[in-house]
N, C-alpha and C positions, 0 to 999 in steps of 0.2 A: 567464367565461373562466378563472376560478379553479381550477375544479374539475379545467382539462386539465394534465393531471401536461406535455406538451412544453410548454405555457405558463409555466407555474411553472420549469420548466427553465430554462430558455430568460434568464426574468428574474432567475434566482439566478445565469447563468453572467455578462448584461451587469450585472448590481449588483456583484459582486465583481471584474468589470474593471476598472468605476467606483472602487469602494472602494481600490483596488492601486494604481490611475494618479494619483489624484489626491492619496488621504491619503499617497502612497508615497513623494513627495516632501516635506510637508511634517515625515514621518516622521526625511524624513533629514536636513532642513537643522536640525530640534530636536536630533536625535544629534550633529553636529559641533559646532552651540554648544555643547552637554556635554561633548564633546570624548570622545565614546562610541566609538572605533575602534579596528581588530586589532591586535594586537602578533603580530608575521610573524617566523619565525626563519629564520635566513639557511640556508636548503638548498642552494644552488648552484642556483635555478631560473630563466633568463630570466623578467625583470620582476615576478618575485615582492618582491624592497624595494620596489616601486613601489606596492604595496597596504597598506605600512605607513602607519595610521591610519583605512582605510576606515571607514565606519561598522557596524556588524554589530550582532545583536539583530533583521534584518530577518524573522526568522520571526511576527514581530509584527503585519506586516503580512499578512502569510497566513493567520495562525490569525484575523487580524480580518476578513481578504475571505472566509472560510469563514463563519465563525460566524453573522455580521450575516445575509448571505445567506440561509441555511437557516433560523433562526429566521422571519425572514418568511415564510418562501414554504412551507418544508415542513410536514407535518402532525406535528405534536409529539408526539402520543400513538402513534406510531409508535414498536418496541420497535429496528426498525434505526437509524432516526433518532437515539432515543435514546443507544446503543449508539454507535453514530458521533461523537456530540456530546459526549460522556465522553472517549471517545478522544483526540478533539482535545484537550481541556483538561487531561486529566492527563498529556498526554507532552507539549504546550506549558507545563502548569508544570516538570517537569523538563526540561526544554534552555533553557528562562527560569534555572532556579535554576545549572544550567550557566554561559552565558553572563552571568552577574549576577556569580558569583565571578572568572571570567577575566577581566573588563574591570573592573569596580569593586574586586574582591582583589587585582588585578594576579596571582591565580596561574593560571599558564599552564594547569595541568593542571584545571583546572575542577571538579567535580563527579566523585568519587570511581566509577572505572569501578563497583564492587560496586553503587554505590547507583543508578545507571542501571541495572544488571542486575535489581536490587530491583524498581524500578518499572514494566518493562518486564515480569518476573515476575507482579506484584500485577494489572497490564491485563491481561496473560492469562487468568491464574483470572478473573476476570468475567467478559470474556467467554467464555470456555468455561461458565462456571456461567450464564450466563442461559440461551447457544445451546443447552446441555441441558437444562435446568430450564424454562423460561418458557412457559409454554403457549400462545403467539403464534406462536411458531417452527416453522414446521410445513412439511410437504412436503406439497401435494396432489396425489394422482394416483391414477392409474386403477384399478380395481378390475373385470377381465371376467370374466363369468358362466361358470360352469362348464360345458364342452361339453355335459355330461349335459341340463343342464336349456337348452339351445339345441336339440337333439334332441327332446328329450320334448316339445316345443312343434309339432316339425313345420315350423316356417317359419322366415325368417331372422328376426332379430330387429329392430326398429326402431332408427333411428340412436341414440335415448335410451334403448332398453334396451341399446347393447351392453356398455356398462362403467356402473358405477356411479364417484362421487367420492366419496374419502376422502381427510382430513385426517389424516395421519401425521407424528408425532413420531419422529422418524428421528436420529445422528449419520453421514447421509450425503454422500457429495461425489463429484466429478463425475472417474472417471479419463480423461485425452487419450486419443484415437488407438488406442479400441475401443468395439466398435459398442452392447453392452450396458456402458456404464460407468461404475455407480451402483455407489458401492462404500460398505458399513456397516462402519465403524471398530470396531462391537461385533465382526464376524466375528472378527477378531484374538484373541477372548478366548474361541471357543469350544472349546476344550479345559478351561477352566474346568469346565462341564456346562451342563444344559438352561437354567440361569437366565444364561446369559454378558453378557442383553443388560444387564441392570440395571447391571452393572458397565462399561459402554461409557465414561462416563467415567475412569474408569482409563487410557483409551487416548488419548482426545478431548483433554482438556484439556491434558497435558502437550505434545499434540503443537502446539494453537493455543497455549500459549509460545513452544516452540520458533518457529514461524511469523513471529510478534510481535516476539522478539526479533530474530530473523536480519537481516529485514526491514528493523526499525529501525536496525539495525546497519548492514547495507547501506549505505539509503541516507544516514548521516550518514556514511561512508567516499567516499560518490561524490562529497559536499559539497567539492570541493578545487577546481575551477575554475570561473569566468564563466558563470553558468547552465547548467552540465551538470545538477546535481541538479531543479534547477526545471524544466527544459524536457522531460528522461529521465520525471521525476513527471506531467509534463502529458502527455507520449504515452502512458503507462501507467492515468493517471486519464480518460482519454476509451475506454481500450479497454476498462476496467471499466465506464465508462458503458453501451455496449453491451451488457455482458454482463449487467448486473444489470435492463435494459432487456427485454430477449429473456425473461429468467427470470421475470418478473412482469406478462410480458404471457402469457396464459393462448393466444393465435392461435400466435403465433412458437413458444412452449415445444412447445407438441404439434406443428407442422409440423416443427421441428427435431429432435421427439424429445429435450428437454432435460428435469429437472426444472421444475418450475411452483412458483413460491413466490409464496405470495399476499402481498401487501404489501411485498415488496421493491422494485417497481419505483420506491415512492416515495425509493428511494435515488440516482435518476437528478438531482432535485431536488441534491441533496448531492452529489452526485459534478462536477454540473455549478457548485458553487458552488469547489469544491476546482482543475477546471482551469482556469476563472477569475482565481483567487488565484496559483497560480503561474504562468499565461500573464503575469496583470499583474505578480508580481513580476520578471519575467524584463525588463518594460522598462527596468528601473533594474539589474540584476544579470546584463545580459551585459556581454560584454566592451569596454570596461573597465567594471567593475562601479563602481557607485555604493555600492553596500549591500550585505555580505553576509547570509546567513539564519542564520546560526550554530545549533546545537544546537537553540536553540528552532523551527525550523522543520526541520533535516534529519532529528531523531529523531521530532517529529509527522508527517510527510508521511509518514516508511516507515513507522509502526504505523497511520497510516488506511489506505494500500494493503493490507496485509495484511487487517487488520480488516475491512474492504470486502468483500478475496476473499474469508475463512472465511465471512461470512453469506452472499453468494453460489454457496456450496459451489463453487467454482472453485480453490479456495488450491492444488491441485496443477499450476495452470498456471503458480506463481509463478515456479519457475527457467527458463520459457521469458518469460513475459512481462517478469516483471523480472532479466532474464539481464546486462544491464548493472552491478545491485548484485549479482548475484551473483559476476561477472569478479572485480567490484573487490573481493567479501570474499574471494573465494578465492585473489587475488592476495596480499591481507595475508596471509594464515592460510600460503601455501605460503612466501612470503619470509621470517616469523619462525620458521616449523617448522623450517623448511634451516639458518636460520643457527643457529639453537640443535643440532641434528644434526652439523652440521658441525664446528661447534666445541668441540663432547663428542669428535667421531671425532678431526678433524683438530689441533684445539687453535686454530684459528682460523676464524672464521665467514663461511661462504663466503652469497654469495648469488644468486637466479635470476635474478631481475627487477633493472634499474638501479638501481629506486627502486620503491617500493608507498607506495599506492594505485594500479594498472596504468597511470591517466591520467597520473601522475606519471614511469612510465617512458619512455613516450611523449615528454615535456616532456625529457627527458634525452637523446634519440634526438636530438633538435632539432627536432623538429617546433611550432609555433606552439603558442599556447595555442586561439587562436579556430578552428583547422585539427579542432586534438583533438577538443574538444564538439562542433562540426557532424557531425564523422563517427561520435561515438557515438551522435549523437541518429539520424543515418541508422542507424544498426545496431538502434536502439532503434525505430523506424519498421519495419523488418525484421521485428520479433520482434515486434509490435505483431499485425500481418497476421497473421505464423503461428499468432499466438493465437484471432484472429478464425476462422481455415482449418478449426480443432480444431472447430468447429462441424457442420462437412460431413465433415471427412477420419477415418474410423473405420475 
């Protein structure tokens, strides 16, 4: 029964429910004897003092209902798996080293933005240097015979001679919402000359930083209310399920017309260990939350979502799928641009939004806090579908 990848699934998604619900309390009542809780500044936000002292560092329990899970169940010599499992660990020890100085340094500002940018940098380059470099990574597809010699034969050809399989090393990805939409990142460099392609990383990598970072960024910006981040991450991580599901199953990829990636489907194991972890952390971090995830979980979740997309050559669905971190980084990015603008033009610093992160403006409108996340996680169900639609709609 081992060997069915939906088995393996299946038990990596209830083991890391297990692992969330159970260790997820014993998690917390150890943080409040240590007396491990937020320090909240007073924003003018309904019932925001009310979560001074919560306990927080809960990204702990996610990166451990990940972890535990896939180790068992998934095939380890796997270069996605592997790949994935790095991820987890080196942006959980940076939102660990985060949340270590803001609760134990008592300093509020935690971990020096530059050095998050650093390491969120450094996961990039790797992954961009395996996904081009590693000879495991590969695109297989069709290769059909040249009309000429379909002709010269006289008859139609047999279902196995009409394409041959090839194994292509490609830095290709998948563009939405056109019908041929396999697009190679080398094209960009061929003005260079006839050798453009060698230099494709040139293109590739800096762009999976950018990717990685944004991502991660995101989602430790949506990190501000009662399981908005955990819940938005869990409809986001089951819709990557699917897709990297469909991609590595060799029936669905050609009825679909999608790339075929051989071995990726074993990332369904993993992705199924990842919505488990945050479905279970969501039982102790909705409203009112018991535990927050701090840094250690809001910066791991956005660089696995990302990371996830680039090996499943999808990463261009990301502003539709995860359009909710996108609202909320481009809600910061417009609110401190304006007021820095304004306040050069005007002499005083005007701004668009009530308050940013967007959730926040919301919470200043007067609207609930438990009102808010429901209806983004509906909007985030919304864009979930539309990502799935991108299948058929060309």
């Amino acid at each position: 029964m081992f060997q069915y990848l939906s088995f393996r699934a299946a038990l990596a998604l209830i083991t890391s429910l297990l692992i969330g619900m159970v260790f997820g309390g014993r998690w917390i009542r150890f943080l409040k004897r240590k007396q491990v809780g937020e320090t909240v500044r007073d924003l003018g936000l309904e019932g925001q003092l009310e979560k001074q002292g919560t306990p927080t560092m809960g990204g702990l329990i996610i990166l451990s209902s990940i972890l535990i899970p896939a180790l068992l169940f998934a095939k380890l010599d796997n270069i996605y798996i592997i790949l994935m499992l790095f991820t987890t660990v080196w942006m959980g020890i940076i939102g660990f080293i985060d949340d270590y100085i803001k609760v134990f340094k008592k300093d509020k500002q935690g971990l020096r933005g530059k050095y998050k940018i650093i390491g969120q940098v450094v996961l990039g380059l790797i992954v961009g240097l395996v996904m081009y470099f590693n000879k495991n990574v590969v695109i297989r597809e069709k290769i059909r015979p040249s009309t000429d010699i379909v002709y010269a034969t006289n008859q139609q050809p047999s279902p196995s001679e009409r394409f041959s399989i090839q194994d292509k090393h490609a830095v290709k990805t998948t563009i939405p919402f056109l019908k041929n939409n396999e697009f190679n990142y080398a094209a960009l460099l061929k003005w260079i000359g006839p050798d453009y392609k060698k230099w494709a990383w040139l293109v590739f990598i800096p762009i999976v930083i950018l990717i990685i970072t944004g991502v991660s960024n995101g989602a430790n910006l949506t990190d501000g209310m009662d399981g908005l981040a955990a819940g938005t991450s869990a409809i986001i991580g089951a819709t990557l399920g699917v897709l990297a599901w469909i991609s590595g199953n060799i029936i669905f990829a050609d009825y679909l017309n999608i790339m075929y990636l051989p071995n990726v489907g074993e990332l369904a194991v993993y992705v199924s260990a990842f919505v488990g972890s945050t479905v279970g952390f969501m039982w102790f971090n909705t409203y009112p939350a018991q535990i927050f995830m701090g840094d250690t979980g809001s910066l791991s979740i956005g660089a696995i979502i990302a990371v996830f997309a680039i090996i499943i050559r999808k990463e261009l669905l990301i502003p539709l799928l995860c359009g909710i971190f996108l609202a909320e980084s481009i809600s910061v990015m417009l609110q401190v641009g304006y007021f820095k603008y304004s306040k050069k033009k005007y002499g005083v610093g005007r701004r668009i939004f009530m308050m940013a992160p967007l959730h926040h403006h919301f919470q200043k409108k007067g609207y609930s806090e438990p009102k808010i996340v429901v209806r983004f996680l509906i909007v985030g169900i919304a864009l979930a579908v539309m990502t799935i639609i991108t299948l058929k709609v060309r």
